[in-house]
Residue frames relative to the residue before (quaternion, step in Angstrom):
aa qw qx qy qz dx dy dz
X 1.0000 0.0000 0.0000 0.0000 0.00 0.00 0.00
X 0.2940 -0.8474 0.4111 0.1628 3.39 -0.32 0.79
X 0.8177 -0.4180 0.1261 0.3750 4.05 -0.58 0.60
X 0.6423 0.6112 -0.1703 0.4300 2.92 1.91 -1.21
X 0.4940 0.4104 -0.2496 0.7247 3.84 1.46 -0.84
X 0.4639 0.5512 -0.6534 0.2326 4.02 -0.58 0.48
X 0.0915 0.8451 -0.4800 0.2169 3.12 1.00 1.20
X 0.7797 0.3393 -0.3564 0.3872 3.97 0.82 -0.33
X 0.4860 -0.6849 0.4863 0.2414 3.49 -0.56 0.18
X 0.1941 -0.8411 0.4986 -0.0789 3.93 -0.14 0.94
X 0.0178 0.7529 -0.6575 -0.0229 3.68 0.07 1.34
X 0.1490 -0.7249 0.6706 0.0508 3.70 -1.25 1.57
X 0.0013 -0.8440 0.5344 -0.0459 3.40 -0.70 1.20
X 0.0646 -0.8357 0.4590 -0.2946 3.41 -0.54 1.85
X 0.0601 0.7592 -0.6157 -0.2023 3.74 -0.49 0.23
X 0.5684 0.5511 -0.4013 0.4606 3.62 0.84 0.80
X 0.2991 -0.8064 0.4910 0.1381 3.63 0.48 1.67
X 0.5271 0.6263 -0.4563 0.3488 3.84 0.87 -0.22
X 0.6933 0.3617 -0.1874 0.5944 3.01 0.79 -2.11
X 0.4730 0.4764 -0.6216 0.4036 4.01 -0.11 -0.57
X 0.9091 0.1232 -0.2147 0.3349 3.48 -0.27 -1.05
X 0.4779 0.5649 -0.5405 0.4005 3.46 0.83 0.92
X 0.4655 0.7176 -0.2634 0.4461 3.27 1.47 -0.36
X 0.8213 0.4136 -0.0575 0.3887 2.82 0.74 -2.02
X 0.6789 0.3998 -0.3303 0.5198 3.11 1.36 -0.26
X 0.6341 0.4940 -0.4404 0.4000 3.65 0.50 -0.18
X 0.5981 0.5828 -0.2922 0.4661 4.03 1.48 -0.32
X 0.6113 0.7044 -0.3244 0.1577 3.01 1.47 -1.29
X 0.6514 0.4417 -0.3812 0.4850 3.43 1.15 -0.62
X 0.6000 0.5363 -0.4281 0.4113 3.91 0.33 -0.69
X 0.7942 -0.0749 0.0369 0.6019 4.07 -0.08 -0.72
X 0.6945 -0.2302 0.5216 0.4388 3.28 -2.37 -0.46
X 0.1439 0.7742 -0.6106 -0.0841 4.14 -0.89 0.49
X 0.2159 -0.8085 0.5475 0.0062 2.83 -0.84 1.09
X 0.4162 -0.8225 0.3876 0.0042 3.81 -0.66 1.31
X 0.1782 0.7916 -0.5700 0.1294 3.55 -0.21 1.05
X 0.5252 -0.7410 0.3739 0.1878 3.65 -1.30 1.56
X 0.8058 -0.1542 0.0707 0.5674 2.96 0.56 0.02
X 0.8438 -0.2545 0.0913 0.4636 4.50 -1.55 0.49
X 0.8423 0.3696 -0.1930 0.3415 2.77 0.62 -1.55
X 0.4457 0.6908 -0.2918 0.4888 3.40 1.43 -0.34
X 0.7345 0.2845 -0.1927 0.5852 3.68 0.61 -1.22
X 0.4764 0.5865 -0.5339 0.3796 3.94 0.57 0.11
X 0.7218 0.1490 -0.1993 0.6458 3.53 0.62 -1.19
X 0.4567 0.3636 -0.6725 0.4549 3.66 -0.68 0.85
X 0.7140 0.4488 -0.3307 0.4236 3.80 0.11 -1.37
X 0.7098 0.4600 -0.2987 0.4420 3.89 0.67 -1.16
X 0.8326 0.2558 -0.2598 0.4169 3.37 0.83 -0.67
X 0.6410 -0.0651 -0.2444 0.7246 3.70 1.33 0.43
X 0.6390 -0.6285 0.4269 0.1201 3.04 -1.69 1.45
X 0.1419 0.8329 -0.4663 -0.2620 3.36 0.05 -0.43
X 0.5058 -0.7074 0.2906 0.3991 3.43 -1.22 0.59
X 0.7675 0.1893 -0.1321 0.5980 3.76 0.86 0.34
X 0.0997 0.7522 -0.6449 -0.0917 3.51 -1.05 0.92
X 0.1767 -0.6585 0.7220 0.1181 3.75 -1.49 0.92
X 0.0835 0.8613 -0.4786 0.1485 3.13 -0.90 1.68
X 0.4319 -0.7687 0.2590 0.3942 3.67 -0.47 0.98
X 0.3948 -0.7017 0.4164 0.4224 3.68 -0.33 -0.04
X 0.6689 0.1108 -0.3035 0.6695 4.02 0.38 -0.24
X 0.2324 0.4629 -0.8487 0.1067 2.40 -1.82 1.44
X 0.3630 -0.6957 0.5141 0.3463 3.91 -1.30 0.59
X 0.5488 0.4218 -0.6183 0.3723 2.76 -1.68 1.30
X 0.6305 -0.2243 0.1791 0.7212 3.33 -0.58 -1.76
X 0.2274 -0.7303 0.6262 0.1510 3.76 -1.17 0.85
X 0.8993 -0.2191 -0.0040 0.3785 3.81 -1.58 0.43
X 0.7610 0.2632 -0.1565 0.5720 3.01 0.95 -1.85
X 0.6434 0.2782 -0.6452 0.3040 3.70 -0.08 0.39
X 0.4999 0.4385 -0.6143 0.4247 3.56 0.62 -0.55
X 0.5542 0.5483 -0.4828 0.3988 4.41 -0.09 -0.53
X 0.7566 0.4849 -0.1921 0.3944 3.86 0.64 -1.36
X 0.6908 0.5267 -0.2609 0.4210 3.02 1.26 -0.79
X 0.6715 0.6386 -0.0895 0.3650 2.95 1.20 -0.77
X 0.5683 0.5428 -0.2182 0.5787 3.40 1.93 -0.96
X 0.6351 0.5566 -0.3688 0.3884 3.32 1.23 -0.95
X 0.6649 0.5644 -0.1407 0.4686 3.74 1.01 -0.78
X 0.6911 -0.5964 0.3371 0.2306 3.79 -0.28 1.40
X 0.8227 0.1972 -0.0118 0.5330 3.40 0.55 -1.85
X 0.8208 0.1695 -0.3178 0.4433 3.60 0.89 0.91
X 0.0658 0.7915 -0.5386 0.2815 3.05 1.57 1.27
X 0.7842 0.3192 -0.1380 0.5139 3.69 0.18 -1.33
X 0.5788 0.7128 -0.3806 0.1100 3.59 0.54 0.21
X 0.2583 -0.8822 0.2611 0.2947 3.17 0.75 1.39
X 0.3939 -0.8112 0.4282 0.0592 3.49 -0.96 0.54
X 0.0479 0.7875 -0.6043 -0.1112 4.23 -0.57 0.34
X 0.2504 -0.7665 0.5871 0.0705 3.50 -0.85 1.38
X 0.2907 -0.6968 0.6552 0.0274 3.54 -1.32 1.28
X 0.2403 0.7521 -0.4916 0.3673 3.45 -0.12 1.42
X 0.2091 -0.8433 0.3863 0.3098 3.51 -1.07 0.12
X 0.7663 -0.2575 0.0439 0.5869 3.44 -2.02 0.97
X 0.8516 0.4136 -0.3048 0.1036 3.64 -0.09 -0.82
X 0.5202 0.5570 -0.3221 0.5616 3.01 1.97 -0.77
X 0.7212 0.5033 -0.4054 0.2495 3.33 0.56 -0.86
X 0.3293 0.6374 -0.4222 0.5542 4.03 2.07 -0.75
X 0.8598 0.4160 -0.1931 0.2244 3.10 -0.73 -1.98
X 0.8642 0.1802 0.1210 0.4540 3.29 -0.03 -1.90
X 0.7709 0.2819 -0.3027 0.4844 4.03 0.94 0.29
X 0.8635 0.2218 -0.3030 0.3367 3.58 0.27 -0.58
X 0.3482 0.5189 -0.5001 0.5995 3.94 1.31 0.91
X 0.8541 0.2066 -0.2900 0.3792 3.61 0.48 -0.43
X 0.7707 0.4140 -0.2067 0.4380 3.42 0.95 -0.73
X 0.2803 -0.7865 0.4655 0.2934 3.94 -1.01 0.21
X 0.3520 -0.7774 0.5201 -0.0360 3.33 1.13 1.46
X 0.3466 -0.5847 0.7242 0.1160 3.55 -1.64 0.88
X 0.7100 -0.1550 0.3011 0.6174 3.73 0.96 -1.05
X 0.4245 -0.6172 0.6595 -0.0628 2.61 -1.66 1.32
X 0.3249 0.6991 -0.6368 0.0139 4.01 -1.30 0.70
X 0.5621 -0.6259 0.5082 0.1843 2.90 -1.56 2.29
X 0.4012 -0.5982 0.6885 0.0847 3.40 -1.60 0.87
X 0.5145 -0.3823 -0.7555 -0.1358 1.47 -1.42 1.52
X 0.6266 -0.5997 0.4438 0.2254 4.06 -1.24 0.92
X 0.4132 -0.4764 0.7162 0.2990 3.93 -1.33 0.52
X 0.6666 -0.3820 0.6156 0.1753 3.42 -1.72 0.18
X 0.6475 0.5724 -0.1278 0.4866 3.62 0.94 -1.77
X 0.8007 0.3606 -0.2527 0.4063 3.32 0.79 -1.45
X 0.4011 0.7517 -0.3559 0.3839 3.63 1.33 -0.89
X 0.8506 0.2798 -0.0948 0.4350 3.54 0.61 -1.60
X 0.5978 0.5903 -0.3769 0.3901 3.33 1.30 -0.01
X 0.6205 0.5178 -0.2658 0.5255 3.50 1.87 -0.82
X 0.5864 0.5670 -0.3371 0.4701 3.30 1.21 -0.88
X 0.6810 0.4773 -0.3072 0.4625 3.86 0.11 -1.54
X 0.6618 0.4171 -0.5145 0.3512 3.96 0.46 -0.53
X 0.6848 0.4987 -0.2453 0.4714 3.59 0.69 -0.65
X 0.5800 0.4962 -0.2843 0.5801 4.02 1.28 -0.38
X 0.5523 0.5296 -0.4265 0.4822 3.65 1.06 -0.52
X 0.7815 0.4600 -0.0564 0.4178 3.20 0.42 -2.09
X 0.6183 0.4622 -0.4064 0.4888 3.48 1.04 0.30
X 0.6658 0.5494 -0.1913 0.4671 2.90 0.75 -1.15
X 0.7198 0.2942 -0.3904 0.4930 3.70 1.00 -0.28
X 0.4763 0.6202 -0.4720 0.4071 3.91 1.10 0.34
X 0.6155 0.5761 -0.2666 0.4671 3.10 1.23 -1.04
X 0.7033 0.4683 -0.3179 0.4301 3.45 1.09 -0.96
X 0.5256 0.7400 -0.2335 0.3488 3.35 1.39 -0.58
X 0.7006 0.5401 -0.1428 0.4439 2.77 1.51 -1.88
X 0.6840 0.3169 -0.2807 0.5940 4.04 1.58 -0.51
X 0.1618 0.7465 -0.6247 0.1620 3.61 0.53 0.52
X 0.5481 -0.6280 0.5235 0.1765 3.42 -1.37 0.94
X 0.8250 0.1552 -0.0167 0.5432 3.12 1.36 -0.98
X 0.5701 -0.6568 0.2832 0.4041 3.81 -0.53 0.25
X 0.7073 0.3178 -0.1554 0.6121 3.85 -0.37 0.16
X 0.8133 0.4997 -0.1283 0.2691 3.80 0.87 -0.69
X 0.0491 -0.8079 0.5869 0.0218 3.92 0.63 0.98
X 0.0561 -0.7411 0.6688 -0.0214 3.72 -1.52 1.02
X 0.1899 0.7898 -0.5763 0.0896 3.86 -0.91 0.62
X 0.6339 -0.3741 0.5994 0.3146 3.23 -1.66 -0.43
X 0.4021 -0.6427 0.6421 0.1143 3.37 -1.52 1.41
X 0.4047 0.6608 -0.4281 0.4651 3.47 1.35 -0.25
X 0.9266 0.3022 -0.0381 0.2204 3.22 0.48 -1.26
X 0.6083 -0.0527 -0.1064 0.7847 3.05 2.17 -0.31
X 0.3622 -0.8196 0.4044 0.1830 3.56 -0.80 1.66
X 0.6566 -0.5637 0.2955 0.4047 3.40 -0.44 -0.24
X 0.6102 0.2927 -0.5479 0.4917 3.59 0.64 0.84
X 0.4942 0.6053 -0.5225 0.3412 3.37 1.14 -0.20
X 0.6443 0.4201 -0.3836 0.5111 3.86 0.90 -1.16
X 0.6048 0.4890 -0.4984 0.3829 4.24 0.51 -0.91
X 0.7546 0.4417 -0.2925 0.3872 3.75 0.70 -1.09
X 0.5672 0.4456 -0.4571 0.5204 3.89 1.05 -0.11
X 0.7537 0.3970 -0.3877 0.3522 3.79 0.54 -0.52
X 0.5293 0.5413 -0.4366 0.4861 3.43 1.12 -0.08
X 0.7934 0.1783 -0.3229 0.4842 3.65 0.52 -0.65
X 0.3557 0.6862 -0.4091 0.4851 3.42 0.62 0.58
X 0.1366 -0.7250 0.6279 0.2478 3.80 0.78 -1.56
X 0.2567 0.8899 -0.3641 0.0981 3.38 0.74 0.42
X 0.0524 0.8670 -0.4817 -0.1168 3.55 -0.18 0.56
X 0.2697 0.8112 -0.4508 0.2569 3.54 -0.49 1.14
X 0.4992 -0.6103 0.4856 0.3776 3.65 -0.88 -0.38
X 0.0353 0.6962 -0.6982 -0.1628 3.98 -0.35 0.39
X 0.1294 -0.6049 0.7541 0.2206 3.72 -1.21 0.99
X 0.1962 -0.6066 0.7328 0.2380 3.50 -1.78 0.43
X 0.0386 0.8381 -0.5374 -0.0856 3.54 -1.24 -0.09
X 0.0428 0.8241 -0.5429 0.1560 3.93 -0.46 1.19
X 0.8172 -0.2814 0.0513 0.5004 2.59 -0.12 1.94
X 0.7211 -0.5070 -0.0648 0.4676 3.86 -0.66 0.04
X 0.5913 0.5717 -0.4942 0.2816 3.52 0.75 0.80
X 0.3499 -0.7002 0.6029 0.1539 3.74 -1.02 0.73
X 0.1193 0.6826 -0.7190 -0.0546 3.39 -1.16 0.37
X 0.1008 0.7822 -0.6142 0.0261 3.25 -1.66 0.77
X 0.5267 -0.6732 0.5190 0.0095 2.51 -1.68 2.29
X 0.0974 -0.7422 0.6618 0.0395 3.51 -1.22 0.52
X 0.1496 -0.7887 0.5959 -0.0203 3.43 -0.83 1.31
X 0.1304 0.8208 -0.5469 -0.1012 3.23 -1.55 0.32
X 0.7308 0.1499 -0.1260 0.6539 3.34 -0.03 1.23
X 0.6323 -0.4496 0.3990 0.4887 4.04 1.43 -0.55
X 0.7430 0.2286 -0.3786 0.5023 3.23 1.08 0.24
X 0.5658 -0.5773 0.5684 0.1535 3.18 -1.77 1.19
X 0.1378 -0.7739 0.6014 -0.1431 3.49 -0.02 2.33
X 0.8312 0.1690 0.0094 0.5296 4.02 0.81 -0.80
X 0.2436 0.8235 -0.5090 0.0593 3.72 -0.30 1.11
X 0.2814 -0.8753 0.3932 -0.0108 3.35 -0.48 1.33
X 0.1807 0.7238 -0.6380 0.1906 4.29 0.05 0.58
X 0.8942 -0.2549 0.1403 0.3401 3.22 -0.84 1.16
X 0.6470 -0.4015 -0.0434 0.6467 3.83 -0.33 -0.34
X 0.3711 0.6909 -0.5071 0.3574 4.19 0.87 0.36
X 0.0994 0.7964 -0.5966 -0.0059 3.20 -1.12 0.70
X 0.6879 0.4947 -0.2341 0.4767 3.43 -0.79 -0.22
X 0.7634 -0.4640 0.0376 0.4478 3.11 -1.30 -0.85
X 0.3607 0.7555 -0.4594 0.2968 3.31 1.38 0.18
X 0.6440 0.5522 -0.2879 0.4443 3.24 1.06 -1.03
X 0.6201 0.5216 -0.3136 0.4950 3.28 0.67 -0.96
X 0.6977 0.5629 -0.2801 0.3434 4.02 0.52 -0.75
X 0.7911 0.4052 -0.1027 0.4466 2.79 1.61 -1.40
X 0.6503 0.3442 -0.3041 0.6051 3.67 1.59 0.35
X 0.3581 0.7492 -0.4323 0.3516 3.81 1.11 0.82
X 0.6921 0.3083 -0.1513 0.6349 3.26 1.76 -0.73
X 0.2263 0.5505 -0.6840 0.4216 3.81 0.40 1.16
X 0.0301 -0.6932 0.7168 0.0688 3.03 -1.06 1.05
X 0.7459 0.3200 -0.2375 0.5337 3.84 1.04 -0.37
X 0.5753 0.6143 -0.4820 0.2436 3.83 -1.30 -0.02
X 0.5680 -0.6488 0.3610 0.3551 3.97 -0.78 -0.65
X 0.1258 -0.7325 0.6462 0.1732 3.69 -0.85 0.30
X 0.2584 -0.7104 0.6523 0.0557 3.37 -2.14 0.91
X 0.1970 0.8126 -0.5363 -0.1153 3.43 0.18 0.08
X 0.1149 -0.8377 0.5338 0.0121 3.00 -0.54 1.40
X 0.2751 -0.7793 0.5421 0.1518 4.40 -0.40 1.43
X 0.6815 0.4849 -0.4319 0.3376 3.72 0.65 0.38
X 0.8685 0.3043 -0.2345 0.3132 3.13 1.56 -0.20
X 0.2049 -0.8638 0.4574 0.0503 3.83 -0.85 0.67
X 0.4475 -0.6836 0.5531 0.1627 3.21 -1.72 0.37
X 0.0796 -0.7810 0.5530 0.2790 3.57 -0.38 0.10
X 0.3610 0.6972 -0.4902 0.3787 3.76 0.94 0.99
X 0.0287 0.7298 -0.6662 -0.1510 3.38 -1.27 0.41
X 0.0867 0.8269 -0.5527 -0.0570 3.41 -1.16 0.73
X 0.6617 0.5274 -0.3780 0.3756 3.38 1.00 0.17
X 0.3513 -0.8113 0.3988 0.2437 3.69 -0.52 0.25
X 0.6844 0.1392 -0.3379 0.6309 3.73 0.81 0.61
X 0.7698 -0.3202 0.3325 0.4409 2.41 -2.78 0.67
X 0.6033 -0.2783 0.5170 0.5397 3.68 -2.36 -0.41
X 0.7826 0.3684 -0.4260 0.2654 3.82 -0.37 -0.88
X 0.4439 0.6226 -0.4118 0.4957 3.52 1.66 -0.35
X 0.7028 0.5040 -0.3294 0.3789 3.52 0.29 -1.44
X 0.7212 0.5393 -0.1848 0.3937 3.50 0.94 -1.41
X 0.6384 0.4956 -0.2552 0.5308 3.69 1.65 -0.42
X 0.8027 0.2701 -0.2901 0.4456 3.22 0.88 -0.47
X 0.2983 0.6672 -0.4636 0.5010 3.78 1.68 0.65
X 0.8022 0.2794 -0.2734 0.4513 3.58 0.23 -1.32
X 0.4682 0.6929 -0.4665 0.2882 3.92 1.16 0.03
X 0.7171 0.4432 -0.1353 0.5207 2.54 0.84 -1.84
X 0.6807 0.4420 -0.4993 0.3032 3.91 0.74 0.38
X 0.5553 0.6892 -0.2500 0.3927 2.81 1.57 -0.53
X 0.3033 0.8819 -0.0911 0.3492 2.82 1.38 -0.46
X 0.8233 0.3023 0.1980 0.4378 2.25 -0.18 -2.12
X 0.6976 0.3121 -0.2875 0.5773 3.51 0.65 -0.67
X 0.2588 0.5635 -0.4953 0.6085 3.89 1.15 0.36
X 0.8307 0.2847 -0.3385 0.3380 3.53 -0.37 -0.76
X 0.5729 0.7061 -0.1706 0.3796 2.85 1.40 -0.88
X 0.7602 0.3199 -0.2151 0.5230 3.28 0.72 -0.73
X 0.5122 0.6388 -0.3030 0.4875 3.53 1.78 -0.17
X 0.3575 0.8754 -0.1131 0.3052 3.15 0.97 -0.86
C-alpha cells in the first residue's frame, strides 16, 4: 500500500520503547501509527481519538493489554475496535483467548516479518471499509492497483465474507472476479476463466479495481477456496521466476 492510502490509524501499545519503535517502524509504511507507553496511556489516546486498530502488549504494570481491551468494549466508540495481542504461547492458551475476542494473537518472542504480515491483513480490510464508507456511489468501492494489489483486495474479501463482483482493469484488458461469502466462485479475463484467470491477473501491479456488492454470478468455475487460489498463484510465480533466473 503505498503512503498515499495511509488511511487507517494504528494504536501501538508497549512499555518497552525499543519494541514500540520496532513496531512503529516496521507499520510505518502501511497506515498513520500512533504510539502509546504503556494501558493507561493508550486508554486516553483511544477515548479521545478512536483508532481504527490497536496492537497491544499484554503485561505491562499498571493497566496491562486485556484491561486496557475491557475498558474499552465498555465505551461506545471503541466497542468494535478490533484488536492484536503480543503475548506469550502461554498467556495467550491460559489468560487471553478463553477470555478475550481478539482479531489476532502474536507469540513472543515475534520476527519483525511476522508482526506486518498479521497487522497488513487487517490494514488492507480496513482501509477498504473506509473506502467503501466515501464511495461515489452506493454498494460501489473504486481505486488504484497502485494502491491496493489484487490479493490484497482477494484477501480483504475473504475475511470480510464478501459477496460481490471485483472488476480489475489494465489498460485494454478487464478481468472479473465473483465472490460469495469471500470466496472467488467465477473468474473471467478474456477467453481464461476460472482458476487460470485468477493466476494470470494476481501479478498486476498497476491498472483499476471496482468492487461492486450488488452484483453476482450464479457460476462456479474455479476449484479452491480464495486463500487456496492465492497460494497456489504466488507458487506458480515463484516458480517461474526460479526458471528465470536459472535460465
Amino acid at each position: 500500500m503505498s503512503a498515499a492510502a495511509k488511511t487507517v490509524n494504528v494504536l501501538i501499545v508497549d512499555d518497552n520503547p525499543l519494541i514500540r519503535e520496532l513496531m512503529a517502524h516496521a507499520l510505518d509504511p502501511l497506515c498513520k501509527v500512533i504510539l502509546a507507553a504503556d494501558g493507561a496511556d493508550a486508554l486516553l489516546k483511544a477515548v479521545d481519538a478512536p483508532p481504527d486498530l490497536i496492537i497491544t502488549d499484554f503485561k505491562m504494570p499498571g493497566l496491562d493489554g486485556r484491561q486496557l481491551y475491557e475498558r474499552l468494549r465498555h465505551r461506545e466508540s471503541t466497542r468494535a475496535t478490533p484488536f492484536i495481542f503480543v503475548a506469550s504461547q502461554g498467556d495467550i492458551e491460559e489468560k487471553l483467548r478463553p477470555l478475550v475476542a481478539a482479531e489476532d494473537f502474536l507469540t513472543k518472542p515475534f520476527f519483525v516479518a511476522d508482526l506486518v504480515r498479521v497487522a497488513k491483513k487487517f490494514v488492507d480490510r480496513l482501509h477498504l471499509e473506509k473506502l467503501q464508507q466515501r464511495a461515489s456511489r452506493p454498494g460501489v468501492i473504486q481505486g488504484r492497483l497502485e494502491e491496493m494489489g489484487v490479493a490484497e483486495l482477494m484477501q480483504s474479501l475473504e475475511m470480510g465474507q464478501k459477496s460481490c463482483r471485483l472488476t480489475l482493469t489494465r489498460g485494454a484488458q478487464t478481468c472479473e472476479l465473483y465472490f460469495a461469502a469471500g470466496q472467488c466462485k467465477d473468474a473471467r479475463l478474456g477467453d481464461l476463466e476460472g482458476d487460470a484467470a485468477v493466476f494470470d491477473v494476481i501479478g498486476w501491479s498497476d491498472g483499476a479495481f471496482e468492487i461492486d456488492f450488488s452484483a453476482a454470478s450464479e457460476r462456479t468455475n474455479t476449484t479452491r477456496s480464495t486463500t487456496g487460489l492465492l497460494m497456489e498463484a504466488m507458487r506458480l510465480m515463484d516458480e517461474a521466476n526460479s526458471n528465470r533466473v536459472g535460465s
